[in-house]
MARMI-146258 format. One record per residue (C-alpha): residue in one letter; x, y, z. Coordinates in Angstrom, 1 decimal, m for minus. Layout:
! MARMI-146258
rec gulum->a | px->X | py->Y | pz->Z
...
END
This chain:
! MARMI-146258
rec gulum->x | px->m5.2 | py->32.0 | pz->m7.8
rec gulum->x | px->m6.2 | py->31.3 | pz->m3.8
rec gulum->x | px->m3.4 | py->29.4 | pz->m2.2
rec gulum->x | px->m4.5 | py->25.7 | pz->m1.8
rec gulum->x | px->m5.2 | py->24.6 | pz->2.2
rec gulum->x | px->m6.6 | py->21.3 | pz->3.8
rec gulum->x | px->m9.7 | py->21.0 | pz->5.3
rec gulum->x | px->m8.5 | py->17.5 | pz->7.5
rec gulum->x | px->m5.5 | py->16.6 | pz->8.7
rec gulum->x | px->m3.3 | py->13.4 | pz->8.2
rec gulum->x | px->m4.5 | py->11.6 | pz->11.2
rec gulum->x | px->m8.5 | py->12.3 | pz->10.0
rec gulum->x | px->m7.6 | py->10.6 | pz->6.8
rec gulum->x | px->m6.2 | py->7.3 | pz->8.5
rec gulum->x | px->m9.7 | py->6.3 | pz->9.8
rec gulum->x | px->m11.1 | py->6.5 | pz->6.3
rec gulum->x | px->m7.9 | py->4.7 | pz->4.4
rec gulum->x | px->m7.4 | py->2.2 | pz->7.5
rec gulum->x | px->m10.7 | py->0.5 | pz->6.8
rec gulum->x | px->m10.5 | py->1.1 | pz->3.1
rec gulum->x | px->m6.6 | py->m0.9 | pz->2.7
rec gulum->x | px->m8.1 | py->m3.5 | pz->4.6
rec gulum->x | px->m11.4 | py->m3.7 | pz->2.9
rec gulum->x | px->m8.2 | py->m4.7 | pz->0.2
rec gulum->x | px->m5.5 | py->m6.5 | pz->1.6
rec gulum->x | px->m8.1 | py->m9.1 | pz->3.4
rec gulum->x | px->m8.2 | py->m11.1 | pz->0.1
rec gulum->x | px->m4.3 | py->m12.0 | pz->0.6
rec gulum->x | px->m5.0 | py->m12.8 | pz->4.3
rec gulum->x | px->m6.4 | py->m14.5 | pz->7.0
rec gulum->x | px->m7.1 | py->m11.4 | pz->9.0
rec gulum->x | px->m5.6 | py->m7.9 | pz->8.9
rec gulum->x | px->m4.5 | py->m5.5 | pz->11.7
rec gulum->x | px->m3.8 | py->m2.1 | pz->10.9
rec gulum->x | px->m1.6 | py->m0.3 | pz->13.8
rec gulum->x | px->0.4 | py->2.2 | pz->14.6
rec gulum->x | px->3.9 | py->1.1 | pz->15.6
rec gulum->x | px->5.6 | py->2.4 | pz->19.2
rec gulum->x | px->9.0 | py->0.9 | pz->19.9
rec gulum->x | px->7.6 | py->0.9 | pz->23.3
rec gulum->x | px->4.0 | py->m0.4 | pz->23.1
rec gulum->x | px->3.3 | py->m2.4 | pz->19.6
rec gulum->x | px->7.3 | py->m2.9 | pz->19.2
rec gulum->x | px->8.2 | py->m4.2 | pz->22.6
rec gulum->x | px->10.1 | py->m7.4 | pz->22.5
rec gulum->x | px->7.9 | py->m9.1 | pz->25.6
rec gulum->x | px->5.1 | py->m9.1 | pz->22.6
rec gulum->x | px->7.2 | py->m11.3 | pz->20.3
rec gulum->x | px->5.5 | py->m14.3 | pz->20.6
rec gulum->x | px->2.0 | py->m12.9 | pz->20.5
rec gulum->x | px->1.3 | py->m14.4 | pz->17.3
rec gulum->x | px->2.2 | py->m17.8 | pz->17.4
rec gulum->x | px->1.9 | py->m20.6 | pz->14.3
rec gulum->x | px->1.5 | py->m17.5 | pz->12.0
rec gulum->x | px->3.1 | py->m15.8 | pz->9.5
rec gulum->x | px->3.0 | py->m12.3 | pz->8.9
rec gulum->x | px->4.2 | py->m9.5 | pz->6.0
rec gulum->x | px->3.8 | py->m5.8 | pz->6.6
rec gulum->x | px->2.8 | py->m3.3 | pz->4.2
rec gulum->x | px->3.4 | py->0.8 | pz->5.4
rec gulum->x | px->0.6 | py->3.4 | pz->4.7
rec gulum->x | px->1.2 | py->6.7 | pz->4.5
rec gulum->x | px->m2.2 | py->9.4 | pz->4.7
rec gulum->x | px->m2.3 | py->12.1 | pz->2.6
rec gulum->x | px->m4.4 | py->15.3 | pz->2.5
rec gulum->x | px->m6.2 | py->17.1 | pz->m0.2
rec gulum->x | px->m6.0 | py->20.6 | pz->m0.5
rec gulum->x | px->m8.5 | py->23.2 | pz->m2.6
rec gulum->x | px->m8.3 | py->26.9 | pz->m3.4
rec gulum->x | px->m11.9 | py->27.0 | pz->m1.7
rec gulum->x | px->m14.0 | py->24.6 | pz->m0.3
rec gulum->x | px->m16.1 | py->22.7 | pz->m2.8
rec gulum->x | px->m13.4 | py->22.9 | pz->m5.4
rec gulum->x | px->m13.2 | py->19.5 | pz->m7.7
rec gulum->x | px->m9.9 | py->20.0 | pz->m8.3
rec gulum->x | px->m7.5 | py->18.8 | pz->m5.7
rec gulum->x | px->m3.6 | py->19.2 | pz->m4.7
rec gulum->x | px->m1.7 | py->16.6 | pz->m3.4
rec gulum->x | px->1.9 | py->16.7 | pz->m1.8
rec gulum->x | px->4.4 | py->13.6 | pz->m1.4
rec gulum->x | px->6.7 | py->15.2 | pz->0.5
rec gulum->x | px->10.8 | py->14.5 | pz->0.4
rec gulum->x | px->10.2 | py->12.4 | pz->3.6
rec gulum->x | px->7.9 | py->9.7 | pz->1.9
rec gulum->x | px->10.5 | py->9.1 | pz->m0.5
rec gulum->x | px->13.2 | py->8.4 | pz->2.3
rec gulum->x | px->10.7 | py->6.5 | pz->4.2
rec gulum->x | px->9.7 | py->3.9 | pz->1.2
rec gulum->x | px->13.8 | py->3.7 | pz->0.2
rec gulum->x | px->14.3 | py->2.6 | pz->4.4
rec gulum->x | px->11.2 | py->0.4 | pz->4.6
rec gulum->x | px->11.7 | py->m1.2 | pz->1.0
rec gulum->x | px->15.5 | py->m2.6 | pz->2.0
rec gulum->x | px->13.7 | py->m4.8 | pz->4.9
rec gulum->x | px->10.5 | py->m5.9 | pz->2.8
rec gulum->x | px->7.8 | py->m3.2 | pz->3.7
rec gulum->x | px->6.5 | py->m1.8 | pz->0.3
rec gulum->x | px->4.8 | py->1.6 | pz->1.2
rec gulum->x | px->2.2 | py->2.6 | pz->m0.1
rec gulum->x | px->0.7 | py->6.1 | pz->0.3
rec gulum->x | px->m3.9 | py->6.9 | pz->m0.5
rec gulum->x | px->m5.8 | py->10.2 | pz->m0.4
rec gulum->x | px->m9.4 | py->10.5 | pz->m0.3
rec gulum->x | px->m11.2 | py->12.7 | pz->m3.1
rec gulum->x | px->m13.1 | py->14.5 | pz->m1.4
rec gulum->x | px->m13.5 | py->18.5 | pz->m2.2
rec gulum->x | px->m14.8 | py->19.6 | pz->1.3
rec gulum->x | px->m15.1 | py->17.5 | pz->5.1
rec gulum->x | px->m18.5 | py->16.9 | pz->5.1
rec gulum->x | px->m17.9 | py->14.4 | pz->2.4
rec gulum->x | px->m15.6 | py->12.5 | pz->4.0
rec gulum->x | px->m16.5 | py->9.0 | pz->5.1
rec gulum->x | px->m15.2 | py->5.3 | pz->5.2
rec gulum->x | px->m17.3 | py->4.8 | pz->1.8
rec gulum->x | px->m15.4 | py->8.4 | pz->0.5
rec gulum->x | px->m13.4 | py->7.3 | pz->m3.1
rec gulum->x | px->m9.8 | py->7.4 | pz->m2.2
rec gulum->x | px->m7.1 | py->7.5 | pz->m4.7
rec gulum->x | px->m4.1 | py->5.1 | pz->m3.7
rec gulum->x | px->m0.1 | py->5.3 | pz->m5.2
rec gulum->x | px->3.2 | py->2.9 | pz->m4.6
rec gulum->x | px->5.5 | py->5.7 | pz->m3.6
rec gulum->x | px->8.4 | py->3.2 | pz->m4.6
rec gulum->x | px->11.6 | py->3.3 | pz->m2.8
rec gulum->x | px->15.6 | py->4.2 | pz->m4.2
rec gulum->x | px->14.3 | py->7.3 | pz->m5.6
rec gulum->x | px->16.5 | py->10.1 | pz->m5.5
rec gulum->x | px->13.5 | py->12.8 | pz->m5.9
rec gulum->x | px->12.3 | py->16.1 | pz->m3.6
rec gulum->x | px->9.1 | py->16.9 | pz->m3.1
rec gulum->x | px->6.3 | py->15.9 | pz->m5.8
rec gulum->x | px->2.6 | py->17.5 | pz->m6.5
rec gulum->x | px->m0.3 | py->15.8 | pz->m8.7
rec gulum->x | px->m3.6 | py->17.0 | pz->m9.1
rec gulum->x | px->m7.0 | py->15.0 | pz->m9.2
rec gulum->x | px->m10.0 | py->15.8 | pz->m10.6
rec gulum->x | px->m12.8 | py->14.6 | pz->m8.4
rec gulum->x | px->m14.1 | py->11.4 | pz->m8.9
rec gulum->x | px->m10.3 | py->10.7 | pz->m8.9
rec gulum->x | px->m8.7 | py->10.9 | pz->m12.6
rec gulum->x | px->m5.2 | py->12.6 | pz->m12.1
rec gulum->x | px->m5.3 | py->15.0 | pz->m14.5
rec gulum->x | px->m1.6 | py->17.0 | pz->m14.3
rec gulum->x | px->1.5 | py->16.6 | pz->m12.4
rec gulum->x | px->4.2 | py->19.4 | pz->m11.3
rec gulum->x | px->7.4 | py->18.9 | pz->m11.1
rec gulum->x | px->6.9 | py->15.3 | pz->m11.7
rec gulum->x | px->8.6 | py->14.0 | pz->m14.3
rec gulum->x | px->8.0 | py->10.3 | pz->m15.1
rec gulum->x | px->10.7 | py->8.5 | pz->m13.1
rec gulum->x | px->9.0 | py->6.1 | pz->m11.5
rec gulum->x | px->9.1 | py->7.4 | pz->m7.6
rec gulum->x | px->5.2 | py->7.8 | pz->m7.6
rec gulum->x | px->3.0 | py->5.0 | pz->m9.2
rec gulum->x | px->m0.5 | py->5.2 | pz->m9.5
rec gulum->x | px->m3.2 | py->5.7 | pz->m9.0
rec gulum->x | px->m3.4 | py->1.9 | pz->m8.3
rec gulum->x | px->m7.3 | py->0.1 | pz->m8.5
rec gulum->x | px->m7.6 | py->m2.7 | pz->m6.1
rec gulum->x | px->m5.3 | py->m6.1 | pz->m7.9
rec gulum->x | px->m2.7 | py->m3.7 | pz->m8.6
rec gulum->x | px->m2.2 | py->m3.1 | pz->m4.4
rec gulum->x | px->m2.5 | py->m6.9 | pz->m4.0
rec gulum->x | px->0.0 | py->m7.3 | pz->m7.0
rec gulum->x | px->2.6 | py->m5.1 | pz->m5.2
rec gulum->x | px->2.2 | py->m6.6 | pz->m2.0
rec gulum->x | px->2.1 | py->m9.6 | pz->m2.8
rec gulum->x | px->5.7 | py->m8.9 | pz->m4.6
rec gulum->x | px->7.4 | py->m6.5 | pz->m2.4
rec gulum->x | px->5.9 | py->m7.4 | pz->1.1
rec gulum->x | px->8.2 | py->m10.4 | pz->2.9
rec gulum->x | px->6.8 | py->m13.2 | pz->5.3
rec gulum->x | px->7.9 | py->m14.2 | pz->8.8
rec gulum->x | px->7.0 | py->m14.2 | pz->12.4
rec gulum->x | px->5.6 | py->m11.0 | pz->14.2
rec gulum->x | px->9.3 | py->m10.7 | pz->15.5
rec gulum->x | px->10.6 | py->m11.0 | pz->12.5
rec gulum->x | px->8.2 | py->m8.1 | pz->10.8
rec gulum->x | px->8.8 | py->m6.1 | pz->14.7
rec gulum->x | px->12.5 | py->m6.0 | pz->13.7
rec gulum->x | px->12.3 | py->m4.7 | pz->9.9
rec gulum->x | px->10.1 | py->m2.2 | pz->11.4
rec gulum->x | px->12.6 | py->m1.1 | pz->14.1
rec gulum->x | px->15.2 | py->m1.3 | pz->11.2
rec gulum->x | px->13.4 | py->0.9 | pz->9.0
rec gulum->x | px->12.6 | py->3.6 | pz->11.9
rec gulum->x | px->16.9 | py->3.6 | pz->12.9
rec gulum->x | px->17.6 | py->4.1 | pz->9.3
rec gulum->x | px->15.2 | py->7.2 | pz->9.1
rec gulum->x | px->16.9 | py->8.6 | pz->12.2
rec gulum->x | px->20.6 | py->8.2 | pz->10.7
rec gulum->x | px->19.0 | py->10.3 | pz->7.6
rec gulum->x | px->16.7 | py->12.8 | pz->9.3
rec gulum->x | px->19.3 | py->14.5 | pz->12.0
rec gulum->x | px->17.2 | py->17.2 | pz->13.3
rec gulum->x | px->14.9 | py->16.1 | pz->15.6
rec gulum->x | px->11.0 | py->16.5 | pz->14.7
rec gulum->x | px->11.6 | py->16.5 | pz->11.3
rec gulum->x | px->9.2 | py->13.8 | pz->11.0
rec gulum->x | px->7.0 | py->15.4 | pz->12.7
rec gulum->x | px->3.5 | py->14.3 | pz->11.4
rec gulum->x | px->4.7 | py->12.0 | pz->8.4
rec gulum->x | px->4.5 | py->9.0 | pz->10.1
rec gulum->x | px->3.0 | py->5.9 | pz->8.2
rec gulum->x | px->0.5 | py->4.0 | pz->10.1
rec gulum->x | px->0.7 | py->m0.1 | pz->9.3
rec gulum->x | px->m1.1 | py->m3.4 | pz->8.1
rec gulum->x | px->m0.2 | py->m6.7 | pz->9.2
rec gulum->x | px->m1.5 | py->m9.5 | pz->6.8
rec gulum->x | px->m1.7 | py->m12.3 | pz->8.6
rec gulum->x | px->m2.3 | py->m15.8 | pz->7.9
rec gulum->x | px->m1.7 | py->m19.0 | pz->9.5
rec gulum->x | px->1.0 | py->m21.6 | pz->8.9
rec gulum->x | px->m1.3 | py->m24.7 | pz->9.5
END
């Protein structure tokens, strides 16, 4: 069999799943604002009052891609890498569930903000490597490898079952409140990953569900 490759890359797949979790995680909020999180731009402490009289919970994304033996394939491979599990143990410990969507799509020219995505919990205090699933396009998962039902990997999740885990796992407060479980979570990664870049392009993007206190 062909090795499996992408067609997109992570950062393609975060315009489609952006719009898509917040098509979602609207109907537990006032607004939301999906970002990407700088220590020195969205995390800078001069922007800790911008959101005043509200309250705000975080919920971490992470994008994956699909990859097929040829273009057009309906059968699709998808990796949770080692990382994603470390990043959902250091968010989890300061309230940010994470949660982790691919879109099922079998070649780029089908990809699009209406494109079916599949979308997982990848739950945090797991001690596992690297996992693999397969979907079968419109989006049944239809075997695993090396993925042995303990829980790390929960899915695929329909629409109340994302606002179920949020609205469990994701904790309220003030934007500097939420800036500082961010920053926490980030420092944590960088005690565990010692070699620099090793992140390198598994970086979750974020939602901010935010509602006001009035």
């Amino acid at each position: 069999m062909a090795q499996e490759r992408s067609f997109f890359c992570e950062r393609t797949a975060e315009f489609v799943l952006s719009y898509q979790i917040a098509s979602i995680l609207q109907e537990v909020a006032d607004r939301v604002l999906p970002i990407h999180f700088w220590l020195n731009r969205e995390g800078r402490r001069e922007t800790s009052d911008d959101f005043p009289g509200e309250s705000i919970r975080v919920v971490g994304v992470y994008a994956r891609r699909p990859k097929v033996s040829r273009i057009g394939d309906a059968r699709l491979r998808v990796k949770f890498n080692e990382q994603l599990f470390e990043a959902a143990s250091s968010h989890g410990r300061v309230g940010i569930p994470m949660l982790s969507g691919v879109p099922v799509v079998p070649r780029l020219g089908e990809l699009g903000i209406n494109s079916h995505s599949c979308w997982f919990e990848v739950k945090p205090d797991c001690q596992v490597r690297d996992r693999e699933i397969w979907i079968e396009k419109p989006g049944n998962v239809i075997s695993t490898e090396d993925f042995p039902g303990d829980g790390a990997i929960v899915g695929p999740l329909n629409s109340t079952d994302i606002l179920e885990t949020v609205t469990r796992h994701a904790e309220a407060g003030t934007w500097q409140d939420a800036q500082q479980r961010i920053r926490e979570a980030k420092n944590s990664l960088d005690e565990i990953n010692r070699f620099p870049g090793r992140l390198f392009g598994y970086k979750p993007f974020y939602c901010l569900l935010i509602n006001s206190n009035a």
